[in-house]
C-alpha positions, 0 to 999 in steps of 0.5 A: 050422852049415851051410856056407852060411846060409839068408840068402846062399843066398836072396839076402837084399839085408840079408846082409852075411857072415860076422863076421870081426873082434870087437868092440863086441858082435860074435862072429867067426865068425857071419853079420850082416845089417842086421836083425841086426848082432850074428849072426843067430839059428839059426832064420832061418840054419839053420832053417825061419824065412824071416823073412818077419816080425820076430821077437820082440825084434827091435831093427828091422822089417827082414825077408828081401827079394830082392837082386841075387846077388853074381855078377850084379855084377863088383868093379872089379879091385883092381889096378886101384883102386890107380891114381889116374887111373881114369876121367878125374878124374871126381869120383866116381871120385877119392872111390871111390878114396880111401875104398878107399886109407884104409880098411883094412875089407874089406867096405869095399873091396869096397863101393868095388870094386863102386861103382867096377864101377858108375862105369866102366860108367856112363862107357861108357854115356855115351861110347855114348850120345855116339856114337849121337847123332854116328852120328845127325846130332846136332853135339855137337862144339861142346859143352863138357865132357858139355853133350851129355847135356843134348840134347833126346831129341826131337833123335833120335828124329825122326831115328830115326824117318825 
């Protein structure tokens, strides 16, 4: 087998890697989608099939489509995920994290290190947008908690305009 399978190389959204573990039907060693849970056959990983259809016998309808490349996305540090306190006690964050500390599955954890990459940067982009509307003329200061992001958009974008 190739180094790399045809589905990583293509960017499959369903490729999931390479089997690590053994157990319940699963062989170590072999590469595992979503479409195939249990190895995905020689022809789609090595061969010429794009998978552009299922194939006979396949147990689902799930075929090759695009997804975002690994590299697109930064996993949040895995140093960082051992600290309690992340984003404030921001709920989502504080769920991230204790599903990353219980579980010992490592595609898990790396699951939470990306959803927690996808929180923080979600935090920032709040904290910008409180900013731009202070820098706006927009009183926020009387808000309680993240009452601001519940602001008319029509409150600056008049003020954007003039």
């Amino acid at each position: 087998m190739k180094e790399k399978c045809n589905c990583d190389l293509r960017l499959c959204k369903y490729y999931r890697g390479i089997r690590i573990k053994t157990g319940r039907r699963r062989k170590a060693g072999l590469p595992y989608c979503k479409a195939f849970p249990y190895g995905i056959p020689e022809e789609i990983t090595c061969g010429d099939n794009d998978h552009s259809k299922p194939l006979e016998g396949q147990e689902n309808n799930i075929v090759y489509e695009k997804g975002i490349g690994k590299d697109k996305i930064k996993p949040y540090l895995a140093r960082h995920m051992e600290q309690r306190n992340l984003h404030g006690q921001d709920n989502l964050c504080c769920t991230i994290h204790d599903i990353y500390m219980k579980s010992s599955d490592e595609e898990v954890r790396l699951w939470c290190r990306y959803a927690m990459r996808m929180s923080k940067n979600m935090m920032d982009a709040l904290e910008e947008y409180k900013l731009m509307l202070v820098e706006l003329g927009v009183d926020v200061g009387h808000d309680a908690r993240e009452d601001w992001q519940f602001h008319k958009k029509s409150l600056y974008r008049s003020l954007t305009n003039a």
